[in-house]
Each structure stands twice: as C-alpha cells, then as structure tokens.
C-alpha positions in Angstrom: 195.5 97.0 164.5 195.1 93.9 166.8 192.1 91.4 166.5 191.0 89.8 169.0 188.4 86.5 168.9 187.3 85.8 172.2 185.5 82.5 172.3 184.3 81.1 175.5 185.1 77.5 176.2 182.1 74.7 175.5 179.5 74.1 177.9 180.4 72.3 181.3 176.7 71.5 182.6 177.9 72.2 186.2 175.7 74.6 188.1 178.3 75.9 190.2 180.7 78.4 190.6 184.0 77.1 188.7 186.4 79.7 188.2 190.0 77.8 188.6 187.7 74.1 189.1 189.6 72.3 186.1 185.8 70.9 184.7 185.9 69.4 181.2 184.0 71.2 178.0 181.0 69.3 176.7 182.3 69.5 172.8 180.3 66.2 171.0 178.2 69.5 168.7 180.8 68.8 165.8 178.4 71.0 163.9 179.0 74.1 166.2 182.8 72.7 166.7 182.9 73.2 162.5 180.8 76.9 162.3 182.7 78.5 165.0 186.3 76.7 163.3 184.8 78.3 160.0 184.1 81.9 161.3 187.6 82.7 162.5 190.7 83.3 160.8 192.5 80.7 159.6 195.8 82.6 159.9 195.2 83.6 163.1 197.4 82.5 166.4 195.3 81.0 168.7 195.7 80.0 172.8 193.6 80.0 175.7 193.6 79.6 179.6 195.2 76.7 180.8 191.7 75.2 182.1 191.2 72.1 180.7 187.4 73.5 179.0 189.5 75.8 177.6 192.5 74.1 176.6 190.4 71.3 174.9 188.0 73.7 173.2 191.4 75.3 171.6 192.2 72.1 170.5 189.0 71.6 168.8 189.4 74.9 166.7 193.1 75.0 166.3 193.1 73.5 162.6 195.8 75.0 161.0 196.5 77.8 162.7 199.6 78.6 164.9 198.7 77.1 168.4 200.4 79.6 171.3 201.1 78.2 175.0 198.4 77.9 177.3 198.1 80.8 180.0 197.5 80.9 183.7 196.7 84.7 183.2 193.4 83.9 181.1 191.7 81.9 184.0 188.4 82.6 185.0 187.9 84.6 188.2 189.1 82.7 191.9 186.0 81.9 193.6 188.1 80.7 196.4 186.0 79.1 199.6 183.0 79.2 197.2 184.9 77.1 193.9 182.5 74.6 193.1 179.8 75.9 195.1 176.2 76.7 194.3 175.3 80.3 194.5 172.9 78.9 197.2 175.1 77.1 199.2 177.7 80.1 198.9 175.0 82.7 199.9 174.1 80.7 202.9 177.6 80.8 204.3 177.6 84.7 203.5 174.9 86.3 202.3 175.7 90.0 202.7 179.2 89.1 201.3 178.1 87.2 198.1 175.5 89.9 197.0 177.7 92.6 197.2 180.5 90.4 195.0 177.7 90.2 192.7 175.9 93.7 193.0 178.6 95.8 193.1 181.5 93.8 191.5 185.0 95.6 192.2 187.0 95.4 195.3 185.1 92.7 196.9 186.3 89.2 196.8 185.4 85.7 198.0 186.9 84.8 200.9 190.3 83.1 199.7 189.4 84.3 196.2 189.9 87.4 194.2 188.0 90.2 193.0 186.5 92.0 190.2 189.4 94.1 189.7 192.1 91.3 190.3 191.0 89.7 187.8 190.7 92.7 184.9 194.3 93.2 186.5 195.7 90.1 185.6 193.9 89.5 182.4 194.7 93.4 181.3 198.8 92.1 182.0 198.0 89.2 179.5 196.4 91.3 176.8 199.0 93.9 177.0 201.5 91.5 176.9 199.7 90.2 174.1 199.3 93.6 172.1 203.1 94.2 172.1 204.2 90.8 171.5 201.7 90.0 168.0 200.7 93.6 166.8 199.3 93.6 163.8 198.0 89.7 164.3 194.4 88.0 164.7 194.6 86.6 168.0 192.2 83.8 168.5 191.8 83.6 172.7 189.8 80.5 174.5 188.7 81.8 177.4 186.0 82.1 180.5 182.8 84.3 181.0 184.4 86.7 183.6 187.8 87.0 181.3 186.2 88.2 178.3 183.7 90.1 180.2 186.8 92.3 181.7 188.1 93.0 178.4 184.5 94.3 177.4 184.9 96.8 180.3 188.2 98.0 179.0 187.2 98.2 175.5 184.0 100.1 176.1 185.8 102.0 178.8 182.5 101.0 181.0 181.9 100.6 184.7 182.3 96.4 186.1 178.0 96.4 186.4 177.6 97.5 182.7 180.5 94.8 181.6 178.6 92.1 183.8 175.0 93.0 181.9 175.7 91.6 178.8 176.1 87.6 178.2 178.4 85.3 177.1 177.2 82.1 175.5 179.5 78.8 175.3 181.2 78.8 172.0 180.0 82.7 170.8 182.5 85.0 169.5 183.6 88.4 171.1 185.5 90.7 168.5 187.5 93.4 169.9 190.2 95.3 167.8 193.6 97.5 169.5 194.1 100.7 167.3 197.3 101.2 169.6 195.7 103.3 171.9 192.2 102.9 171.9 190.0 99.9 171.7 186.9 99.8 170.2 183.9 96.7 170.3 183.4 94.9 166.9 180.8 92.3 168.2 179.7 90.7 171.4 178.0 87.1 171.7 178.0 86.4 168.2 177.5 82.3 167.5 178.4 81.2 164.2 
C-alpha cells in the first residue's frame, strides 16, 4: 500500500485566480508550520509542485525526511487569459464561458488555459508515476486546491462536480492510500 499526504501549500492572500502565477505562501504561523510537520511521517519522502507556495511550504515541513525534486506535473490548474484575474474581471470578459468552467468542470477550458480533465490528466501521469516508482512508501505531496481535488475524484471514483464540493484549506491534510488497484479516501481537509 501507498500513502499519500496531500497538504495544500500556505495561504497566498491573493483573491485571484493563480493557477501557474508563481505567488509566494504566507508561512510566519510557526505554530501551524510545527502541528502539520508533527502529524506526518517522519520517514516519509516528501516533494511538491514547483510553485514557489509550494516549493517553500515543502521546505518548511521537510525536517528530516527525504526531500524528492520539485514537479511541473503537480501545478495547479492553467487559468490561461484569466491567471491572476478576479473571477469578476474574468466573468466580464466571458461570462457564459467562465460559468460553465465552473458549473460543469470537464472539457471546458480558459481561453489559453486548460481544463478540468487536463489537469486530472497530467496530475494522474504524476501519481502513477509516483505509485510505481515508491510503492510501499508514505509520500508526503505539497500541492494546489485543484491538484488534490483531482486525486479526490479518482480515489472516490466520483464525477469533477462532486470532487469540486468539498474544500481544501491552506495547510490541511488529504490522506489517500493505493491498494494496487483500488484507492480508497482515508481523510479530507484534516488540519493538525
């Protein structure tokens, strides 16, 4: 069996859309920082996306465990034209467009962007690749809202809406374990 830890990254305060936006994690709760070190494994490998909340987030957590390469793979969804964009601003340059991305998340995608199910492509490639390179390991992953929302799908073998109903807070803890062919949902949104 494979363990996953999903953490999402710390807090960036923005109030835009930032999937690829390289924005820096707010991580001054050394309280938090300590519980959510505390609550993982410590023999666990750990990496992340190769966003900078991410990246630095890992580093905060890392302690002693075995510290894996950063990976493009794990980035948040591509918002494209609407990176860094209010959902306002976005929905006023395409409102039909940007409520069916959100209502109905699948094959839509932002213009220059990517969709739902681009993104549970590339992250599925990266957890695969994952699963056969470390079976048997605690995986500690750093990633965004969207990534670890996709891998909720695939665990709970659920449709994109029912994935993008449940939340993700800065620095919870998503637990999903590989049996080697079935997954199966150990905790979502926990924050130590």
């Amino acid at each position: 069996m494979t363990r996953f830890w999903w953490v999402r990254h710390g807090p960036t305060h923005k109030k835009t859309m930032i999937g690829w936006t390289n924005a820096p994690a707010d991580l001054s709760d050394a309280e938090r920082i300590k519980r959510l070190d505390a609550h993982l494994p410590k023999d666990a490998l750990i990496l992340s996306s190769d966003l900078i909340r991410c990246t630095a987030t890992a580093q905060a957590i890392v302690g002693s465990r075995n510290h894996l390469a950063p990976r493009k793979g794990l980035r948040e969804m591509h918002f494209g034209d609407w990176e860094d964009q209010s959902f306002d601003t976005a929905s006023g340059l395409n409102p039909d467009l940007i409520r069916t991305f959100w209502d109905k998340p699948g094959d839509t995608k932002a213009p220059g962007g990517e969709s739902w199910n681009q993104l549970c492509a590339r992250v599925g490639a990266e957890v695969s690749q994952l699963c056969h390179e470390h079976k048997d390991r605690d995986i500690v992953i750093v990633a965004h809202y969207g990534v670890i929302l996709t891998q909720i799908q695939n665990a709970g073998n659920m449709s994109a809406k029912a994935a993008t109903s449940f939340h993700i807070d800065n620095l919870s803890v998503t637990r999903l374990e590989y049996l080697g062919e079935a997954w199966r949902i150990m905790g979502v949104n926990h924050k130590p």
